[in-house]
PDB file with SEQRES, HELIX, SHEET and CRYST1 records, atoms N, CA, C and O in Angstrom:
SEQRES   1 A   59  UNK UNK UNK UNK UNK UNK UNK UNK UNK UNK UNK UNK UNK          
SEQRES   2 A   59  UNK UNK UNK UNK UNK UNK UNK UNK UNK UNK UNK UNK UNK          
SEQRES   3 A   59  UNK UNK UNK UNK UNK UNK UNK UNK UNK UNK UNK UNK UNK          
SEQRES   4 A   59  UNK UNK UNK UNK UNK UNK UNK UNK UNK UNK UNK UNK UNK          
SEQRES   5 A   59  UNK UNK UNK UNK UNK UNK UNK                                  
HELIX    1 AA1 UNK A    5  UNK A   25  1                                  21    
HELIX    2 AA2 UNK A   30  UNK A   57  1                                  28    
CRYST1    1.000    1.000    1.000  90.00  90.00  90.00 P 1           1          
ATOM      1  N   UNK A   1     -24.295 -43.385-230.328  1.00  0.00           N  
ATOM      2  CA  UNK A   1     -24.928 -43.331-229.026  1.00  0.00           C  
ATOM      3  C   UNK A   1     -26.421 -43.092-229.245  1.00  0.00           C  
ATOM      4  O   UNK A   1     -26.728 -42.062-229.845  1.00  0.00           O  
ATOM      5  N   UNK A   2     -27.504 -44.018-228.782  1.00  0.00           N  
ATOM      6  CA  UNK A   2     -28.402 -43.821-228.023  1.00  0.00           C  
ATOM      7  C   UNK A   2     -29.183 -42.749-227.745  1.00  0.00           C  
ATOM      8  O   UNK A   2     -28.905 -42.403-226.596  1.00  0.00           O  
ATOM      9  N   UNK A   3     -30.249 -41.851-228.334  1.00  0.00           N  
ATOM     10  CA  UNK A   3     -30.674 -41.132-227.567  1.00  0.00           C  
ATOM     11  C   UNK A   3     -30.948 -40.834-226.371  1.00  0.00           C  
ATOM     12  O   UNK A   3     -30.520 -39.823-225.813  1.00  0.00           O  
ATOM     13  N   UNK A   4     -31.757 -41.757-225.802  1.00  0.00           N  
ATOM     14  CA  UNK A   4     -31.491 -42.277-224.500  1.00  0.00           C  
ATOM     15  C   UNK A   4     -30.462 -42.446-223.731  1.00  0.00           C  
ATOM     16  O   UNK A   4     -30.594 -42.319-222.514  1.00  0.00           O  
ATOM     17  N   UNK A   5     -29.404 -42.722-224.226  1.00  0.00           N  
ATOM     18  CA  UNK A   5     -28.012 -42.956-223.358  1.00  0.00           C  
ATOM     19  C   UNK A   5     -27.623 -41.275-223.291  1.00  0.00           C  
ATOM     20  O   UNK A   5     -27.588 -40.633-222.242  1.00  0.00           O  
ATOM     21  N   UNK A   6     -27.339 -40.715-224.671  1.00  0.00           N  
ATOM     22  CA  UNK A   6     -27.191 -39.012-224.139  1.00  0.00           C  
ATOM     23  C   UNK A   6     -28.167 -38.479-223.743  1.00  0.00           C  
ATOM     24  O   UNK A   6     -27.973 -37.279-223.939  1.00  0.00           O  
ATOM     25  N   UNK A   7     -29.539 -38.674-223.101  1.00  0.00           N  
ATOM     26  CA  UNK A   7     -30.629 -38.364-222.304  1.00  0.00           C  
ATOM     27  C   UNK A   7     -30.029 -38.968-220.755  1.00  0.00           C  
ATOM     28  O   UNK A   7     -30.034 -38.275-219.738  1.00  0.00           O  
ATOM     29  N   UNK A   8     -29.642 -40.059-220.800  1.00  0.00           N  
ATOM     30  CA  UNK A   8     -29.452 -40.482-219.438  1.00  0.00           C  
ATOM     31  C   UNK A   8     -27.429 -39.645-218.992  1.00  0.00           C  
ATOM     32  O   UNK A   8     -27.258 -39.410-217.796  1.00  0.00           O  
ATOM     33  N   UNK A   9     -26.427 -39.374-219.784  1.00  0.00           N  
ATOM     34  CA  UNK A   9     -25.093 -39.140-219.712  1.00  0.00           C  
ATOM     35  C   UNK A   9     -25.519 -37.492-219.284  1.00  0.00           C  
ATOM     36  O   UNK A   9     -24.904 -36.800-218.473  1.00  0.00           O  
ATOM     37  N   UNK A  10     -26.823 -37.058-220.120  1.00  0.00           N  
ATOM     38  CA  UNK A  10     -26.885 -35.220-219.593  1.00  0.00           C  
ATOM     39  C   UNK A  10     -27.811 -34.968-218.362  1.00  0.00           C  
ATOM     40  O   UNK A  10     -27.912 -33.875-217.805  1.00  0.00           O  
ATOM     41  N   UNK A  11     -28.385 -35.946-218.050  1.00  0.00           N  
ATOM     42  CA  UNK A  11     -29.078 -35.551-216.694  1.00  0.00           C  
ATOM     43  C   UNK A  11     -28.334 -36.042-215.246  1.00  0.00           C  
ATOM     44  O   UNK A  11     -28.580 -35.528-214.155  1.00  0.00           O  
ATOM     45  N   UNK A  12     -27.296 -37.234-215.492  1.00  0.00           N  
ATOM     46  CA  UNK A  12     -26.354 -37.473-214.567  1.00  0.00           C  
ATOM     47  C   UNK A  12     -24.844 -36.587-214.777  1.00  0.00           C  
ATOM     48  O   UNK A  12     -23.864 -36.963-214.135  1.00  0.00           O  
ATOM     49  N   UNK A  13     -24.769 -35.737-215.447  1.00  0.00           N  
ATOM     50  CA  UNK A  13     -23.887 -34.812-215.498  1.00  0.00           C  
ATOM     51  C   UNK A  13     -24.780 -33.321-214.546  1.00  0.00           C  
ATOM     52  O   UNK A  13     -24.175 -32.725-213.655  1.00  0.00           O  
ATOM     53  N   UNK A  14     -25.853 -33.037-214.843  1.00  0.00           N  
ATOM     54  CA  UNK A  14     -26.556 -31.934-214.084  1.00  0.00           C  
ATOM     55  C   UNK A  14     -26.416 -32.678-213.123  1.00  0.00           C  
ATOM     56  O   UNK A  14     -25.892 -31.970-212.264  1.00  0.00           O  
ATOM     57  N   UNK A  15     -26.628 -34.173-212.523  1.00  0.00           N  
ATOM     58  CA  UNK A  15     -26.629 -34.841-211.330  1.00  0.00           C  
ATOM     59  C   UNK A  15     -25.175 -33.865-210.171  1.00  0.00           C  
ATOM     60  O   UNK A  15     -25.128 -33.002-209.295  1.00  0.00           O  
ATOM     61  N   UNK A  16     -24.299 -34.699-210.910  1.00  0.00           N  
ATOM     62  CA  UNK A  16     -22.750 -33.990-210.467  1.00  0.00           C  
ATOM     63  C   UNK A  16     -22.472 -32.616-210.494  1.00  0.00           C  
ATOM     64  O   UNK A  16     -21.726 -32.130-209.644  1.00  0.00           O  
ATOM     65  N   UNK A  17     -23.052 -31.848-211.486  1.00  0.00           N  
ATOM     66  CA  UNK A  17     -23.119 -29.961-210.652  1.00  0.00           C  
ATOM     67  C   UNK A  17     -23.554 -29.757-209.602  1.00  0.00           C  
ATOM     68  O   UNK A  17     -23.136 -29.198-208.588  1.00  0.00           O  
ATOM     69  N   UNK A  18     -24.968 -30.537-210.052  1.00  0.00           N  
ATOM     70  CA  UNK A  18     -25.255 -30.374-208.606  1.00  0.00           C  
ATOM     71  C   UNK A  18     -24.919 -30.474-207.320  1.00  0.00           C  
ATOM     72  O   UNK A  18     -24.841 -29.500-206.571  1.00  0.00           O  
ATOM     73  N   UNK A  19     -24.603 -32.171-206.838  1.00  0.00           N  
ATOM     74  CA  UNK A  19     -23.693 -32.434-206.104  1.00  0.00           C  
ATOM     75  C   UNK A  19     -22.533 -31.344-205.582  1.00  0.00           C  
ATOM     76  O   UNK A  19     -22.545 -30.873-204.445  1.00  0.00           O  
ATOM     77  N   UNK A  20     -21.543 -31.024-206.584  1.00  0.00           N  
ATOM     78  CA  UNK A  20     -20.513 -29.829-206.626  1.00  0.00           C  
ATOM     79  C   UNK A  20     -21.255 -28.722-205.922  1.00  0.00           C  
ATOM     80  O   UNK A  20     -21.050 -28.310-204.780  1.00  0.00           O  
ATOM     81  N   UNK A  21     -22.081 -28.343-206.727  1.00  0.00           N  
ATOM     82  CA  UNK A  21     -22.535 -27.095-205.863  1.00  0.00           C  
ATOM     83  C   UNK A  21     -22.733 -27.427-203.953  1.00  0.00           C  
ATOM     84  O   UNK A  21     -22.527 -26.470-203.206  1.00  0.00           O  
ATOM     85  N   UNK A  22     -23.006 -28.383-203.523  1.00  0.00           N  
ATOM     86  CA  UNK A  22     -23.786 -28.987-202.483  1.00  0.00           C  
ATOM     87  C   UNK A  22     -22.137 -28.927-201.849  1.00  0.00           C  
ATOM     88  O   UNK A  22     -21.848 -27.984-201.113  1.00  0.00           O  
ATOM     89  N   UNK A  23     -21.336 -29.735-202.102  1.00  0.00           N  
ATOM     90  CA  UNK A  23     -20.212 -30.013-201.789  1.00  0.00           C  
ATOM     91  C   UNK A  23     -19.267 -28.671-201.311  1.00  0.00           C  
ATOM     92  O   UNK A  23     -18.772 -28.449-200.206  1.00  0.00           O  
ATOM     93  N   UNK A  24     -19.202 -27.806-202.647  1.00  0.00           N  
ATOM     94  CA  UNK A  24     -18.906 -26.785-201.690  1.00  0.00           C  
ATOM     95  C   UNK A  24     -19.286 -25.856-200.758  1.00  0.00           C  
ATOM     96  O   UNK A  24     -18.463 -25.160-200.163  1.00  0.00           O  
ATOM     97  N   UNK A  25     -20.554 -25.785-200.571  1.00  0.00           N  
ATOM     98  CA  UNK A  25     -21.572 -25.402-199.131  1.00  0.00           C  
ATOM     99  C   UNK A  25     -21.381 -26.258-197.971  1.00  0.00           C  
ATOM    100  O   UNK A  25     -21.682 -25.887-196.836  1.00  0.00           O  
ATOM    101  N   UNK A  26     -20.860 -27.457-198.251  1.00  0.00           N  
ATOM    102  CA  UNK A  26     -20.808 -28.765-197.511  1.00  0.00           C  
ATOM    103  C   UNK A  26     -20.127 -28.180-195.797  1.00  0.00           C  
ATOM    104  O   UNK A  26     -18.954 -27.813-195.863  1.00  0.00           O  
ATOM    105  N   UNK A  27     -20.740 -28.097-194.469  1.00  0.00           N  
ATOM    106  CA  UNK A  27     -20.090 -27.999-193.351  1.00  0.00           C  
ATOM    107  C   UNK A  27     -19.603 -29.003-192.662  1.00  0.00           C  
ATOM    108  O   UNK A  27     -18.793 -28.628-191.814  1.00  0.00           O  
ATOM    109  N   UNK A  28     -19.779 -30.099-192.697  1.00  0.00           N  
ATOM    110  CA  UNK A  28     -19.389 -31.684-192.226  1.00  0.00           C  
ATOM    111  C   UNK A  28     -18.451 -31.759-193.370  1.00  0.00           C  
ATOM    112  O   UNK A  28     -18.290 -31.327-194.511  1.00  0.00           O  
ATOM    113  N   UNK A  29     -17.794 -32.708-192.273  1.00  0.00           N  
ATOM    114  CA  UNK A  29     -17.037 -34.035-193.135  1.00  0.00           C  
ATOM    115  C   UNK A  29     -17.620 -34.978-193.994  1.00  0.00           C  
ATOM    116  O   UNK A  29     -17.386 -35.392-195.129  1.00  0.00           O  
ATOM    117  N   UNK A  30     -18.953 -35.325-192.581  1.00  0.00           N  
ATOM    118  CA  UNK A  30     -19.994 -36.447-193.266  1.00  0.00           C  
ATOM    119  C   UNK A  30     -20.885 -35.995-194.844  1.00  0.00           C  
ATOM    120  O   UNK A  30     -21.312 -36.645-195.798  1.00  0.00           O  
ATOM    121  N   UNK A  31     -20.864 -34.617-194.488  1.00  0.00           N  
ATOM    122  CA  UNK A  31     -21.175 -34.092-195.815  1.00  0.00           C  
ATOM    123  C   UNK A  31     -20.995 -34.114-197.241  1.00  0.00           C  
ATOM    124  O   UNK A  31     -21.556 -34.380-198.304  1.00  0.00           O  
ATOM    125  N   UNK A  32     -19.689 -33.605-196.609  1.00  0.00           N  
ATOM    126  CA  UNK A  32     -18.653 -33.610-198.106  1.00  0.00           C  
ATOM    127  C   UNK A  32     -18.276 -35.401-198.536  1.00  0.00           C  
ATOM    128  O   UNK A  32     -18.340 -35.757-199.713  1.00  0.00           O  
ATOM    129  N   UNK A  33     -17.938 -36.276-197.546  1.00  0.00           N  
ATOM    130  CA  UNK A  33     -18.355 -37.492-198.163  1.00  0.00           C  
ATOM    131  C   UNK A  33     -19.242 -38.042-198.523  1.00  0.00           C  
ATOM    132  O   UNK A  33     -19.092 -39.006-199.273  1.00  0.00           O  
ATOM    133  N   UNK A  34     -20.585 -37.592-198.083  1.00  0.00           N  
ATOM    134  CA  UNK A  34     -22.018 -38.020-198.990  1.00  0.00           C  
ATOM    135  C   UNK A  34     -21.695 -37.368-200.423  1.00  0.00           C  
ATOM    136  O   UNK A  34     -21.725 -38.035-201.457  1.00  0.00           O  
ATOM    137  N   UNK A  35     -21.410 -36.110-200.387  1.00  0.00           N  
ATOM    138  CA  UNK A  35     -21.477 -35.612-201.811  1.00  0.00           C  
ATOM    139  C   UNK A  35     -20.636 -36.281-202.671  1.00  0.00           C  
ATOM    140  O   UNK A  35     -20.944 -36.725-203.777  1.00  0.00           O  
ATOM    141  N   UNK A  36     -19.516 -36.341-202.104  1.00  0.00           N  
ATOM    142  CA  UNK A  36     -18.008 -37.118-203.048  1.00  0.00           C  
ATOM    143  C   UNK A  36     -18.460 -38.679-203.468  1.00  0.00           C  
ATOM    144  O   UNK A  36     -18.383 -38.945-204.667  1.00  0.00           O  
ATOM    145  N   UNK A  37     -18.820 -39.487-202.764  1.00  0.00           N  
ATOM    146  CA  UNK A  37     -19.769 -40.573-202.893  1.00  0.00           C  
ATOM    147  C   UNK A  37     -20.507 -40.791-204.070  1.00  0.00           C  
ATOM    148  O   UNK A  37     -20.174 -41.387-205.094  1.00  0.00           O  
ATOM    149  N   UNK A  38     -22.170 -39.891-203.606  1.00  0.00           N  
ATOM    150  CA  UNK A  38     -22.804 -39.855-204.789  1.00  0.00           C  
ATOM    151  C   UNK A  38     -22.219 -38.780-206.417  1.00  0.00           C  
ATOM    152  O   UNK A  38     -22.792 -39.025-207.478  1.00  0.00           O  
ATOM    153  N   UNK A  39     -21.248 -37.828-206.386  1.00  0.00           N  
ATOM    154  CA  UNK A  39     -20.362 -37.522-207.519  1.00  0.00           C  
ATOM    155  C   UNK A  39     -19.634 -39.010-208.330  1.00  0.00           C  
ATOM    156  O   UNK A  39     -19.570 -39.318-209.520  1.00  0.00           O  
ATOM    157  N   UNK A  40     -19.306 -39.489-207.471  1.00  0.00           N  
ATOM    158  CA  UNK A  40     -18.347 -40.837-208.044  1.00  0.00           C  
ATOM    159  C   UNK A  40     -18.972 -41.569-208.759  1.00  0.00           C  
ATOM    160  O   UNK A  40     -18.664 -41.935-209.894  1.00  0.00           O  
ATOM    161  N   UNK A  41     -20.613 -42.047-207.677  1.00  0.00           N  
ATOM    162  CA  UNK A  41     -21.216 -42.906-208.136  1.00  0.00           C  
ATOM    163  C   UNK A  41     -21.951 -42.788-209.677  1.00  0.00           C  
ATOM    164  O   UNK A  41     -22.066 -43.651-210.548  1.00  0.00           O  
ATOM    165  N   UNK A  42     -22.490 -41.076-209.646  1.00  0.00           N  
ATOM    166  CA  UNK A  42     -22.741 -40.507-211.180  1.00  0.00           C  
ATOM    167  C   UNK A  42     -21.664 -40.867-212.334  1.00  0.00           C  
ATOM    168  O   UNK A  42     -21.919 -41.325-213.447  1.00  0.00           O  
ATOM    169  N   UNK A  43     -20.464 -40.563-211.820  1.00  0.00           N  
ATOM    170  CA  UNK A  43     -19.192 -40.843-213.216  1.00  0.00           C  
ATOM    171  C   UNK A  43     -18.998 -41.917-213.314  1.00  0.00           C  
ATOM    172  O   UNK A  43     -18.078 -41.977-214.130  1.00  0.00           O  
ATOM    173  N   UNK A  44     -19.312 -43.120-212.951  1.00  0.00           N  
ATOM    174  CA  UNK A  44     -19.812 -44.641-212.962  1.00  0.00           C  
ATOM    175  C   UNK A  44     -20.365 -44.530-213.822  1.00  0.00           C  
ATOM    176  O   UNK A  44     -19.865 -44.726-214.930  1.00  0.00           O  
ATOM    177  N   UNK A  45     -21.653 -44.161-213.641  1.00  0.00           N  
ATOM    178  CA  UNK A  45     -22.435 -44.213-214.411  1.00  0.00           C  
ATOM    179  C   UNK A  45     -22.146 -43.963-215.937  1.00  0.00           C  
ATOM    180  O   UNK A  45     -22.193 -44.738-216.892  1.00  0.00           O  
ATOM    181  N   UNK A  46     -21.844 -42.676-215.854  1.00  0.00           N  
ATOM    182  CA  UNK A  46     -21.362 -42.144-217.243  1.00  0.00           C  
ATOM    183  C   UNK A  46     -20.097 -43.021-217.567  1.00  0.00           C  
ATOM    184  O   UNK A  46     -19.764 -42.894-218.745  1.00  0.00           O  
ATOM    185  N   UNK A  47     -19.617 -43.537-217.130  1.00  0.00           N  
ATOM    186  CA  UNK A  47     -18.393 -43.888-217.598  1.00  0.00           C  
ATOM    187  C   UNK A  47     -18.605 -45.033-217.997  1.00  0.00           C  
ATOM    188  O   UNK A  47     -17.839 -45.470-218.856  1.00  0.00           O  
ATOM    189  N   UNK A  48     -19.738 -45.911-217.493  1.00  0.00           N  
ATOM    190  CA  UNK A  48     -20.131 -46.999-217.971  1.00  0.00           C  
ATOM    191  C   UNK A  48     -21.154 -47.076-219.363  1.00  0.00           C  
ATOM    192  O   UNK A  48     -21.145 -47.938-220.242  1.00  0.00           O  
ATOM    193  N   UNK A  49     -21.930 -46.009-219.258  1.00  0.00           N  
ATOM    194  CA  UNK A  49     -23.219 -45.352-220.502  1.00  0.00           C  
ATOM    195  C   UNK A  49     -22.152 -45.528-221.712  1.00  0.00           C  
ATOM    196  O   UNK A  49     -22.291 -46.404-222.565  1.00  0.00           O  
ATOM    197  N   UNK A  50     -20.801 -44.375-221.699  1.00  0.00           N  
ATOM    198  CA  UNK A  50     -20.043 -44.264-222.526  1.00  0.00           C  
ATOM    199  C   UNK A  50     -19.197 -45.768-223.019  1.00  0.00           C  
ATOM    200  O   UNK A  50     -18.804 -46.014-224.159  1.00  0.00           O  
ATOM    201  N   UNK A  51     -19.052 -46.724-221.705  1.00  0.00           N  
ATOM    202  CA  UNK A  51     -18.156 -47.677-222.461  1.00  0.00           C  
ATOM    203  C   UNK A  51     -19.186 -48.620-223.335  1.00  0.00           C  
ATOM    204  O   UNK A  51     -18.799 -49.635-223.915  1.00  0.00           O  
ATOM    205  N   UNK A  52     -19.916 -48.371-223.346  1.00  0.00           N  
ATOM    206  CA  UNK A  52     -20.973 -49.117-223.622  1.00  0.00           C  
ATOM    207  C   UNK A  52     -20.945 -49.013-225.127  1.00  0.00           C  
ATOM    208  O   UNK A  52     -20.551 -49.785-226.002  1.00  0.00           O  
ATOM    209  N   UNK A  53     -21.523 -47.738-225.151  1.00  0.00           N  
ATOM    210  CA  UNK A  53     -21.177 -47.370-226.570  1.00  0.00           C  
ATOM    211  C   UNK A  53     -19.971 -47.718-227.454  1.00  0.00           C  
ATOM    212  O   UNK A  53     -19.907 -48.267-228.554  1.00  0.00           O  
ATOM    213  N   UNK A  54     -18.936 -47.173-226.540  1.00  0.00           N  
ATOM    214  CA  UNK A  54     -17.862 -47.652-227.343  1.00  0.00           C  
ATOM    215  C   UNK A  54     -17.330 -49.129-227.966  1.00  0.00           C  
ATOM    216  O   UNK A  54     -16.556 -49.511-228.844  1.00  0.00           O  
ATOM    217  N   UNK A  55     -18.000 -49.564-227.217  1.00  0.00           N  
ATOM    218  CA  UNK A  55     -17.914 -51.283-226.962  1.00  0.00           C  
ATOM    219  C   UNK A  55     -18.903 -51.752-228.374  1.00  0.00           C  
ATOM    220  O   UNK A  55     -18.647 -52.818-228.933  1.00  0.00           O  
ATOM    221  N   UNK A  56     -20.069 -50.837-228.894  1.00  0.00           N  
ATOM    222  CA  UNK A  56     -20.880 -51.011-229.663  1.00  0.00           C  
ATOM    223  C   UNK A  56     -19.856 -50.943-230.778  1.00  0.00           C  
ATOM    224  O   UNK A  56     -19.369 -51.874-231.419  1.00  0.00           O  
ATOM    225  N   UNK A  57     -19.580 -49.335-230.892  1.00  0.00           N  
ATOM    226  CA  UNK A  57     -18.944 -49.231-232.207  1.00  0.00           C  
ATOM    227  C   UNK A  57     -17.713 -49.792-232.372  1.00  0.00           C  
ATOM    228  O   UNK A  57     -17.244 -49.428-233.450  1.00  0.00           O  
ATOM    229  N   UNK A  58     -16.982 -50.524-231.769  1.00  0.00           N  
ATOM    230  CA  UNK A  58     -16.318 -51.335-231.799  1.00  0.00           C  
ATOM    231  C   UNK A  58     -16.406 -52.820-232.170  1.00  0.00           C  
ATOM    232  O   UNK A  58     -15.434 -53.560-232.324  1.00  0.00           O  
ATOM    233  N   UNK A  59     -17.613 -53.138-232.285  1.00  0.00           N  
ATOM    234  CA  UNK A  59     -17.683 -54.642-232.809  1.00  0.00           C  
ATOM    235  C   UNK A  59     -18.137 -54.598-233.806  1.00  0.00           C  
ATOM    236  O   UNK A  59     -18.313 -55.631-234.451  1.00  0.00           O  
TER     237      UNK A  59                                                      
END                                                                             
């Protein structure tokens, strides 16, 4: 992996604490689905950073 890729996998992981933290303060519905939303959309991310890699050391 990438420096950059574990530069970009550890600041979209603080992304999603964050979020979490937000989420459980959350008083709406509309709330807690903005947060759940952008959480998802972060582990995308990472989940894609990571296949990436794997996809590297694999060929």
């Amino acid at each position: 992996m990438s420096d950059v890729q574990a530069l970009l996998i550890r600041g979209s992981e603080k992304v999603i604490a964050h979020y979490r933290l937000l989420l459980e303060r959350a008083t709406t519905e509309r709330e807690r689905e903005l947060y759940l939303g952008r959480i998802e959309r972060e582990q995308r991310l990472i989940d894609q950073l990571r296949g990436d890699f794997s996809k590297r050391i694999a060929a």
